[in-house]
SEMI-835771 format. One record per residue (C-alpha): x, y, z. Coordinates in nm, 4 decimals, m for minus. Last residue first. Example, Ala and Ser with C-alpha at 12.3 -4.5 7.8 and 13.67 -1.06 7.14 Angstrom:
# residues 2
+----------+----------+----------+
:       xx :       yy :       zz :
+----------+----------+----------+
:   1.3670 :  m0.1060 :   0.7140 :
:   1.2300 :  m0.4500 :   0.7800 :
+----------+----------+----------+
This chain:
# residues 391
+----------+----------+----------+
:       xx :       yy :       zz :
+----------+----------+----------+
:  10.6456 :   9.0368 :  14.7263 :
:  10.3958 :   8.8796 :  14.4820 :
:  10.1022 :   9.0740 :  14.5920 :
:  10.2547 :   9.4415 :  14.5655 :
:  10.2620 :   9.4293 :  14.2197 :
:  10.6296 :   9.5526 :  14.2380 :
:  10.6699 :   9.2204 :  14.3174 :
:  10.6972 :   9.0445 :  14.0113 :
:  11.0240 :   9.2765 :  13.9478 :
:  11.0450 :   9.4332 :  13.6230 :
:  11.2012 :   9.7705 :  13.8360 :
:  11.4591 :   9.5214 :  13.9526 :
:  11.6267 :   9.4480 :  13.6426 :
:  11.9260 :   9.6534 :  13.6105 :
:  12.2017 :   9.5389 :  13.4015 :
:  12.4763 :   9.2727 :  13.3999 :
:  12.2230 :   9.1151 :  13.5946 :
:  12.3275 :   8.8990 :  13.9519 :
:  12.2541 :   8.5416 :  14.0612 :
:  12.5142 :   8.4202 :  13.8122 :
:  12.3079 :   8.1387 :  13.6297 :
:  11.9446 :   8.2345 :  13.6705 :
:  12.0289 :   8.6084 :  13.6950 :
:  12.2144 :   8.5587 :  13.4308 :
:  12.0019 :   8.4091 :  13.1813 :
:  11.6869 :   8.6564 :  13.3152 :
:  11.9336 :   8.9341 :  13.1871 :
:  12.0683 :   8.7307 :  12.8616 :
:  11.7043 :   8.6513 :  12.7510 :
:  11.5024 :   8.9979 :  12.8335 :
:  11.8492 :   9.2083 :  12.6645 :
:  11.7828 :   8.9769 :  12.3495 :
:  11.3980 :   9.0052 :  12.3262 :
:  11.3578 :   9.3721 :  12.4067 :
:  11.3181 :   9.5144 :  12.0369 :
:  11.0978 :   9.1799 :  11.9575 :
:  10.8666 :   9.1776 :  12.2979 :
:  10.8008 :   9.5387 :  12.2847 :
:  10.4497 :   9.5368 :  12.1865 :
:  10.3161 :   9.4238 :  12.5729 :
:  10.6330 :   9.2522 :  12.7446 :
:  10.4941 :   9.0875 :  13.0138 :
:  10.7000 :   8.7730 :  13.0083 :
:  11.0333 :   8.6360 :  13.1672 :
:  10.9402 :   8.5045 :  13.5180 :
:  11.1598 :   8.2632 :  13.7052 :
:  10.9816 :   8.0065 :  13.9328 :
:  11.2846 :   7.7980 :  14.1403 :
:  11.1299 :   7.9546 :  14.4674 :
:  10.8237 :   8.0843 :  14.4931 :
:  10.8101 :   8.4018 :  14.6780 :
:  11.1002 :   8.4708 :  14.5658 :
:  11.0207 :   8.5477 :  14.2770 :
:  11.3184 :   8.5003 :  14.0046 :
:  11.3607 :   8.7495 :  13.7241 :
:  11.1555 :   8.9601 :  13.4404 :
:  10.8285 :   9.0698 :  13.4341 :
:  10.7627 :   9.3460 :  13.1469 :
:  10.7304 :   9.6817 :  13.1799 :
:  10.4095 :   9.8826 :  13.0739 :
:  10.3153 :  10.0061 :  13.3718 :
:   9.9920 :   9.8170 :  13.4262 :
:  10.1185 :   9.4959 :  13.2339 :
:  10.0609 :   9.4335 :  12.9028 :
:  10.0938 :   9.1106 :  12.6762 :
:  10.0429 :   9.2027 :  12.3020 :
:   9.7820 :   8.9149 :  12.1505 :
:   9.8010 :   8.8947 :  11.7805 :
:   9.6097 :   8.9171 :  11.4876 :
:   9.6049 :   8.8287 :  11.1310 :
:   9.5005 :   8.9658 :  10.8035 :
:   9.4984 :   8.8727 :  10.4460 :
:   9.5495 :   8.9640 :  10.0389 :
:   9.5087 :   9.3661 :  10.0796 :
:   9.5209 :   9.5353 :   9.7152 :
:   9.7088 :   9.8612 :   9.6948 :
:   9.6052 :  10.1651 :   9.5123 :
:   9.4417 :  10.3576 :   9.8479 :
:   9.8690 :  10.2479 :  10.0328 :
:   9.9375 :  10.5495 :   9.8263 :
:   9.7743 :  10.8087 :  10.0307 :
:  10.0335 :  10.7667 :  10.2934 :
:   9.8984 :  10.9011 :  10.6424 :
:   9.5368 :  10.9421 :  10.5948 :
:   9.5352 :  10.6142 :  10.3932 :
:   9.6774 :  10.4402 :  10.6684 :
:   9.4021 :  10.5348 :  10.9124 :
:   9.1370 :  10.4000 :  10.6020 :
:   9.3569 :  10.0534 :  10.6497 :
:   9.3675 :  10.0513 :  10.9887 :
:   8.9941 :  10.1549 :  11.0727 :
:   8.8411 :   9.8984 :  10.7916 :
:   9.0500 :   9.6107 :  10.9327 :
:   8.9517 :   9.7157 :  11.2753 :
:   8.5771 :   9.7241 :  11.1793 :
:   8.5722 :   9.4184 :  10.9458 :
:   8.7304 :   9.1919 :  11.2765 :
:   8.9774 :   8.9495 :  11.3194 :
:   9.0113 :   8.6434 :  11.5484 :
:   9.2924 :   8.6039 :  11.7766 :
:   9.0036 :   8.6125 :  12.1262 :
:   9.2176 :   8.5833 :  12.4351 :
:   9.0682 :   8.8596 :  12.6308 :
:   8.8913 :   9.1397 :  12.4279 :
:   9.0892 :   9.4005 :  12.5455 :
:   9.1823 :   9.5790 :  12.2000 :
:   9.5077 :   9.7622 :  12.0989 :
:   9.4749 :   9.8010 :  11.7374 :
:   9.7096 :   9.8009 :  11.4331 :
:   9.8514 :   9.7827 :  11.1620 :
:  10.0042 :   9.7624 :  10.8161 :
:  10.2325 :   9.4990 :  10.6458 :
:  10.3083 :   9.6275 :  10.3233 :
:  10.4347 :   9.3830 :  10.1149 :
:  10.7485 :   9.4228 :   9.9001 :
:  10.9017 :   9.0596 :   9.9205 :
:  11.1679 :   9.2232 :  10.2220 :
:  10.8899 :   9.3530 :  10.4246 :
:  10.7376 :   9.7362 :  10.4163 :
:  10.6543 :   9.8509 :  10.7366 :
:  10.3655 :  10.0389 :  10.8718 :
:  10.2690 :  10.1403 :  11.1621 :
:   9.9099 :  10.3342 :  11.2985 :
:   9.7133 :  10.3211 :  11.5928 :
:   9.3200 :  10.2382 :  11.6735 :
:   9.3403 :  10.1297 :  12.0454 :
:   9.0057 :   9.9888 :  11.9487 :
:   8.7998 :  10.1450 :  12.2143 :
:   8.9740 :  10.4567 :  12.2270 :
:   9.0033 :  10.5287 :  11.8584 :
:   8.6010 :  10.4857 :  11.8324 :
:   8.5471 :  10.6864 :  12.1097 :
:   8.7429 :  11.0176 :  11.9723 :
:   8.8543 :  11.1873 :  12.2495 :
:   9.2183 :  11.0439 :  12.2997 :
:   9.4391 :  11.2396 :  12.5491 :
:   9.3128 :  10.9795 :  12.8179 :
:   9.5144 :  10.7249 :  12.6669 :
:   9.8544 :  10.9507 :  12.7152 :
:  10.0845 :  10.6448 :  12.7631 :
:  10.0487 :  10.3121 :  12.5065 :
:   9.7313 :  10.5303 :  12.3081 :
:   9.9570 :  10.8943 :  12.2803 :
:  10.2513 :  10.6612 :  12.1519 :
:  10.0997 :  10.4912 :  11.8883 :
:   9.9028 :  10.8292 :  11.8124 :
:  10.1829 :  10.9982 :  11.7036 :
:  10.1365 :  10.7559 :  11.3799 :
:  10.4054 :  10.4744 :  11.3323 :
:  10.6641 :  10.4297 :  11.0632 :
:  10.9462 :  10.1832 :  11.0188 :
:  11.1671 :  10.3361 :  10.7521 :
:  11.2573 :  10.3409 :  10.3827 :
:  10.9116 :  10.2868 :  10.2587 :
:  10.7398 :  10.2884 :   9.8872 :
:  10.9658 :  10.0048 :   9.7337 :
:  10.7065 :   9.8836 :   9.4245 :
:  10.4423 :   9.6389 :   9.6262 :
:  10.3665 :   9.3335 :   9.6727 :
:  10.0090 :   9.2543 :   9.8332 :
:   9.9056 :   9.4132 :  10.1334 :
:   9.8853 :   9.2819 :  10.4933 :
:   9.6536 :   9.3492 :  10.7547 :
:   9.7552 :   9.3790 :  11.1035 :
:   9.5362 :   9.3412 :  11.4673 :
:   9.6478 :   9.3596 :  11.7709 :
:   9.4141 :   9.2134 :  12.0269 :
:   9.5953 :   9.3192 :  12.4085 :
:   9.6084 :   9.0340 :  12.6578 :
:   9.6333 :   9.1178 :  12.9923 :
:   9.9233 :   9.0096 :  13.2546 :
:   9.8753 :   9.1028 :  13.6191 :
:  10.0300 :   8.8751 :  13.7863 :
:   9.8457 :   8.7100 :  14.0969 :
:  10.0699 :   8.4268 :  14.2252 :
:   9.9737 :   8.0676 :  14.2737 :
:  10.1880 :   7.8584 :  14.1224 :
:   9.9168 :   7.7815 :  13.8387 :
:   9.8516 :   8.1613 :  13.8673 :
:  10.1917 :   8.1919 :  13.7300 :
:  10.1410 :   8.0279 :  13.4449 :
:   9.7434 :   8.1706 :  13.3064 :
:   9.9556 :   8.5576 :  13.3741 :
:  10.2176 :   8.4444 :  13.1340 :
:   9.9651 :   8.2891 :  12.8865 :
:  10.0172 :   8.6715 :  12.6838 :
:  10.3601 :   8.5755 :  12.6806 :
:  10.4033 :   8.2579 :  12.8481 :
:  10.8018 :   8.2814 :  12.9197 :
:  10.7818 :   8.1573 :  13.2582 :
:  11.1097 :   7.9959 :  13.2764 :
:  11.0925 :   7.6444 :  13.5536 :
:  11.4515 :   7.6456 :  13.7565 :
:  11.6463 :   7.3680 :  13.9289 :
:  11.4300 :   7.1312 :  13.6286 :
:  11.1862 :   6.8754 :  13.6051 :
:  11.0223 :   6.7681 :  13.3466 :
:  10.7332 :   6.5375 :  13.4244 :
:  10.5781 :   6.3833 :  13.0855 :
:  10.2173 :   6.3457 :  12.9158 :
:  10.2819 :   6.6615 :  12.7082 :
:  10.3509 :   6.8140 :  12.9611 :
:  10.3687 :   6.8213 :  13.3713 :
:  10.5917 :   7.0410 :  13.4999 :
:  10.9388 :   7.1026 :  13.6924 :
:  11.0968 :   7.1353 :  14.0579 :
:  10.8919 :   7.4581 :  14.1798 :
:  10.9950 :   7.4771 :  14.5315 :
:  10.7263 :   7.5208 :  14.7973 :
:  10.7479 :   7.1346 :  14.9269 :
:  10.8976 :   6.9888 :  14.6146 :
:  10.6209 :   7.1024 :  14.3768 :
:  10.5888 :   7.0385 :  14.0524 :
:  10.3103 :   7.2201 :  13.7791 :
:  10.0504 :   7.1897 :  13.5919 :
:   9.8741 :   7.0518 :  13.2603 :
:  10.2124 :   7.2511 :  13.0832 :
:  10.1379 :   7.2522 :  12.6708 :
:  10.4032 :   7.0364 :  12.4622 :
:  10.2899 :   7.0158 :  12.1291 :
:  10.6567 :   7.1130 :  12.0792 :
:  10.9654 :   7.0194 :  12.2601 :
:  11.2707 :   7.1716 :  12.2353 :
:  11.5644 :   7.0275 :  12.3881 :
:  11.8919 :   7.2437 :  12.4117 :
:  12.2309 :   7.0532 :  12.3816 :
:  12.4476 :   7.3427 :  12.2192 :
:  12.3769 :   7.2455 :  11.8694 :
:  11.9721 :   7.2954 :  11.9872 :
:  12.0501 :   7.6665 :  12.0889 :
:  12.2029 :   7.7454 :  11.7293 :
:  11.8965 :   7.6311 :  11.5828 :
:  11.6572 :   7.7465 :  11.8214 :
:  11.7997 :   8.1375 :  11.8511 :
:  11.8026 :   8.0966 :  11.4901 :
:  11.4035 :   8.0347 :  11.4608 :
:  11.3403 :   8.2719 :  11.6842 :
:  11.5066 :   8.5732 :  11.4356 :
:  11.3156 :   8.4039 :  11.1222 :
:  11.0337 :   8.3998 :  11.2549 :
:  11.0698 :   8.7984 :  11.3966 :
:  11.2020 :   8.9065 :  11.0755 :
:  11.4181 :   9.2162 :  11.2223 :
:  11.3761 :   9.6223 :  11.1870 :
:  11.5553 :   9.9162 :  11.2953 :
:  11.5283 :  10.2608 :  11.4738 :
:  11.8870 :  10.4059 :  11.5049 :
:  11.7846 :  10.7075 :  11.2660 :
:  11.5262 :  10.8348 :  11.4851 :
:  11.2543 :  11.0677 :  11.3568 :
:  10.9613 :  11.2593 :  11.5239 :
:  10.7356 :  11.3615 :  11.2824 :
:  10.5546 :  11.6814 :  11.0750 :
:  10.1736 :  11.8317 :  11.0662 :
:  10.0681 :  11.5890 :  10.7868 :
:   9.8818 :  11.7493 :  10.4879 :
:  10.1935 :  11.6894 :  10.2165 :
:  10.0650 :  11.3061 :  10.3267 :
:  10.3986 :  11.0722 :  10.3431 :
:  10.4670 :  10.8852 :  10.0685 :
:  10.8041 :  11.0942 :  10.0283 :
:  10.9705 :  10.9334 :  10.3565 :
:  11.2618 :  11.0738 :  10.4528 :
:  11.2782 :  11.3947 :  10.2242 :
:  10.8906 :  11.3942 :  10.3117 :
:  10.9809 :  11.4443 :  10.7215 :
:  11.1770 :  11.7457 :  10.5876 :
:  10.8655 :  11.9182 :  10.4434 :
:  10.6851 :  11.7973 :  10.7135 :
:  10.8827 :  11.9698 :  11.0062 :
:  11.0778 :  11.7745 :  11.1724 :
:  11.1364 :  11.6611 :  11.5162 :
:  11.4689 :  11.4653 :  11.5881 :
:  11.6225 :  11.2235 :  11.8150 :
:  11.9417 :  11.1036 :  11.9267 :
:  11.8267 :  10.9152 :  12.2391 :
:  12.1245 :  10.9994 :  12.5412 :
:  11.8825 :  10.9325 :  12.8115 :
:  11.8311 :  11.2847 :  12.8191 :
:  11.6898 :  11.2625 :  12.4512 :
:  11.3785 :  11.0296 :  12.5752 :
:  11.2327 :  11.3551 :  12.7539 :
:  11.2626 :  11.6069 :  12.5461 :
:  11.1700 :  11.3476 :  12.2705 :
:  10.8180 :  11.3119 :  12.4693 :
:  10.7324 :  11.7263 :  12.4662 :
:  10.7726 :  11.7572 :  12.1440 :
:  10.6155 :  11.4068 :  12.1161 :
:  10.2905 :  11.5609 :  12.2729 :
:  10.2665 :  11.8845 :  12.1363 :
:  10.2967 :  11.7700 :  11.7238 :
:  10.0237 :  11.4804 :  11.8961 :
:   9.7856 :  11.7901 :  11.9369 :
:   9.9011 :  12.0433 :  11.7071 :
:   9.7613 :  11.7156 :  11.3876 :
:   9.8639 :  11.4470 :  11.2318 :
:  10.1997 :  11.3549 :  11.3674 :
:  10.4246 :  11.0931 :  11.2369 :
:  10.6601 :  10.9003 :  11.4240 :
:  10.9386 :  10.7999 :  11.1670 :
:  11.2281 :  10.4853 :  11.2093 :
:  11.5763 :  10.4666 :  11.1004 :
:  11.6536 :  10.2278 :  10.8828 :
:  11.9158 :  10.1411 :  11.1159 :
:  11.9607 :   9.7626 :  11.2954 :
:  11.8309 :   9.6026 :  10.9713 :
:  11.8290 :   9.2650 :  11.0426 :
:  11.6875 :   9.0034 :  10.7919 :
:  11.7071 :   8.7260 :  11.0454 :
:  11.9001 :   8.5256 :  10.7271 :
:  11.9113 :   8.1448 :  10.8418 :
:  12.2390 :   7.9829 :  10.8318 :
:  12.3137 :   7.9859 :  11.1857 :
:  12.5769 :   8.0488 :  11.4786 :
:  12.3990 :   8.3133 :  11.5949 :
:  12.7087 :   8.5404 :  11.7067 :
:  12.7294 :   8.7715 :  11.4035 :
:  12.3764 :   8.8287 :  11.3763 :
:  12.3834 :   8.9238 :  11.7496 :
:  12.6462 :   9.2130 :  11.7737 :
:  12.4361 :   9.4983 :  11.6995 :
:  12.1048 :   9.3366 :  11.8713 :
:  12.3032 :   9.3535 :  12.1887 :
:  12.3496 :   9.7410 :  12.1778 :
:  11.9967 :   9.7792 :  12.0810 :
:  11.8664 :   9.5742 :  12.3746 :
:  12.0134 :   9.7774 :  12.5893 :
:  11.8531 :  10.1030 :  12.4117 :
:  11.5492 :   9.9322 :  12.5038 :
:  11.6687 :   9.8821 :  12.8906 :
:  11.7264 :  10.2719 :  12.8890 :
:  11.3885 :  10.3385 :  12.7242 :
:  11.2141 :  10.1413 :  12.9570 :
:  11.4523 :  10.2733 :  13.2534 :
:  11.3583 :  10.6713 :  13.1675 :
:  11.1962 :  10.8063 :  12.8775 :
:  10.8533 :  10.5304 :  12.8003 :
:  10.9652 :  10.3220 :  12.4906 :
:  10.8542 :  10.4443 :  12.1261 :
:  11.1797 :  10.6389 :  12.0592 :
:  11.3492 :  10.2682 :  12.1376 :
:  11.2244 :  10.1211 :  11.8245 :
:  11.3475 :   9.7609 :  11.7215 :
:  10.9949 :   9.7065 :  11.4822 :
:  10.9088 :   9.3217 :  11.3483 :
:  10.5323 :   9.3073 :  11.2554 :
:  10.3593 :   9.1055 :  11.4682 :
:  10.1702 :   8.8333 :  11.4664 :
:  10.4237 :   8.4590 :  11.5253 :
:  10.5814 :   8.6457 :  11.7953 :
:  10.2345 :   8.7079 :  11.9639 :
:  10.1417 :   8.3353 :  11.9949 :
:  10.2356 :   8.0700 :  11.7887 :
:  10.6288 :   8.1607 :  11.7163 :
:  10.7194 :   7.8213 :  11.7677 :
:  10.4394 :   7.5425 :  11.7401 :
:  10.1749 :   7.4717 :  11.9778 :
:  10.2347 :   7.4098 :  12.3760 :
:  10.5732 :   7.4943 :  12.3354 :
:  10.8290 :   7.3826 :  12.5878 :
:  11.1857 :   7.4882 :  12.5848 :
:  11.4184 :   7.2019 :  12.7842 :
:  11.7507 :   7.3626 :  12.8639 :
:  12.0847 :   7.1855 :  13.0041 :
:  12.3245 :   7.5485 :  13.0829 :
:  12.6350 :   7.6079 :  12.9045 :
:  12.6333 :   8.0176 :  12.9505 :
:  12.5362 :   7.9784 :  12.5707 :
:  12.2605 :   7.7345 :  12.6415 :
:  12.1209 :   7.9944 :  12.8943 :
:  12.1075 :   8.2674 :  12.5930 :
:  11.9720 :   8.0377 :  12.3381 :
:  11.6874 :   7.9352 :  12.5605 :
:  11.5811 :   8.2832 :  12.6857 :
:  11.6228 :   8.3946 :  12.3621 :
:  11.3608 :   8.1129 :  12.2493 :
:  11.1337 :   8.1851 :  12.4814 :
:  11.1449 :   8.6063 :  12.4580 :
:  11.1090 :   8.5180 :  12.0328 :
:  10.8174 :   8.2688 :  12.1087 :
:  10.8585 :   7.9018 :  12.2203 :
:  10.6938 :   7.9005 :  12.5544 :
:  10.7518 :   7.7880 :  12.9323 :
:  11.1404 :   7.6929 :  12.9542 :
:  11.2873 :   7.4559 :  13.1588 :
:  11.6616 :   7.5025 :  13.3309 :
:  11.9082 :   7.2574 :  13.4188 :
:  11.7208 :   6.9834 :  13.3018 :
:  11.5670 :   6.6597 :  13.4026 :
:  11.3492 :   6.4477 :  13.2372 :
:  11.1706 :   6.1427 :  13.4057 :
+----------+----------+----------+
């Protein structure tokens, strides 16, 4: 028998936070990965900390959370590995046509109460930024706080610096099901072991919905296909994170889209350029349940969308492409905190694209409400209940 303090359901970037955070506040963690770290939508994704893309109001607010904590983190990681953080490249929302021009007018109004500095240009200025940029683009939204971090690299710290504080991680190490002490979760079953812990972390990602049902709760969790295809190395032809208006139109304003094609695939646009010089260039937002495999027509679709944008990216050669599952939830928020309707089962999942720009605020909040009882911040409105079934 193993017993912990805390055990913790998943080894991506919101797992391993989660575990780094807890061992901080000097709790005995157990992370459990059923695969390897970074398997599942940490481990396919590019590596954007953008708050302008964040609904205005508490996602945005709990964003620009995460921002403040992602200022201070390299220098409290207590490891050796780069996380290549870039905390203010600044990041570019470009708009295509009147349409999505309209939209994100009207969507910095809104993000720029919360205190967002923001900015709409007009294409000539947008190509001061970013010179790649199609002269036939209508203009962008631009934030100069936007940033950028190497998601494997960023999880893998976490671990390091979480496993000189006592931490366990276990990989290989899928739950078969779960511990009950009368209606108290009290551990799992995994990899041929019971675990037991005061608390059990649901931090399943895209799984996250598969975890809770095990303890009987309905949680909406869906998987969203993203798909990204990566160029070769590349002369420097970025200096920002980029996305398409469209990003945001297909996350809140779906039913502005009229072409079917767009719809069906979630066809987007971003684009970052890593530290080696590839371009890596995505993406879709496809409900095709838990199927990672790619497809020719969302490869074709992101790179001839890319073209549109940055004419360039038609000289490149593409060596691969991956996909990912984004975890969403009906409003978009993820699941964070204890539910009370089982007790000792604490949910931190749900997090749809945002998982890297909200990793640190999603581990130190669910930390402390595990440890203290209380957030430093807000978490209700991620509440399992507000899905009226889990109340």
């Amino acid at each position: 028998m193993r017993k912990y303090d805390v055990i913790v359901v998943g080894g991506g970037i919101i797992g391993t936070a989660l575990t780094w955070y807890l061992s901080r506040m000097g709790k005995r963690v157990a992370l459990l990965e059923k695969v390897d770290l970074c398997n599942g939508s940490a481990g396919a994704t590019d590596g954007y900390i953008t708050p302008h893309t964040k609904q205005p109001g508490y996602h945005l607010e709990l964003a620009l959370e995460s921002c403040k904590l992602y200022e201070t983190l390299r220098a409290e990681i207590e490891s050796d590995i780069d996380i290549e953080l870039d905390l203010h490249c600044g990041g570019l929302q470009v708009c295509e046509d009147e349409m999505q021009w309209d939209l994100l007018c009207d969507n910095k109004e809104k993000l720029a109460a919360s205190g967002l500095e923001l900015y709409m240009l007009e294409i000539e200025e947008a190509r001061k930024i970013e010179p790649a940029i199609s002269p036939k683009m209508r203009g962008a939204m631009y934030s100069p706080i936007a940033g950028s971090v190497n998601p494997f690299r960023l999880a893998q710290a976490f671990v390091d610096n979480a496993k000189k504080l006592g931490a366990r991680i276990q990989i290989e190490a899928g739950v078969d099901s779960l511990i009950f002490d009368g209606e108290r979760l009290v551990g799992v079953r995994a990899a041929g072991e019971n675990w037991y812990g005061d608390y059990v972390a649901n931090c399943c990602g895209s799984w996250g919905g598969v975890l809770a049902k095990m303890a009987g709760l309905d949680i909406p969790i869906t998987p969203k296909r993203g798909q990204i295809v990566v160029s070769e190395p590349a002369p420097p032809l970025l200096n920002t994170v980029m996305q398409t208006g469209l990003y945001t139109i297909i996350k809140f304003h779906p039913e502005r889209i009229t072409d079917e094609r767009i719809f069906r695939l979630g066809l987007g646009f971003g684009i970052e350029q890593t530290r080696d010089g590839s371009l890596l260039i995505g993406g879709t937002r496809e409900l095709v349940g838990f199927d990672r495999g790619n497809t020719l027509e969302c490869i074709e679709g992101v790179v001839q969308t890319a073209q549109v944008y940055i004419p360039a990216i038609a000289d490149l050669h593409f060596i691969r492409c991956f996909s990912g599952l984004r975890p969403h939830t009906p409003d978009g928020l993820p699941v964070l905190g204890r539910v009370p309707q089982v007790p000792g089962l604490v949910m931190c999942c749900g997090h749809e694209g945002d998982g890297i720009a909200l990793a640190p605020v999603s581990g130190k909040l669910t930390a402390e409400e595990i440890v203290y009882g209380k957030t430093s911040f807000p978490i209700e409105p991620c509440s399992a209940g507000r899905f009226g079934k889990n109340k």
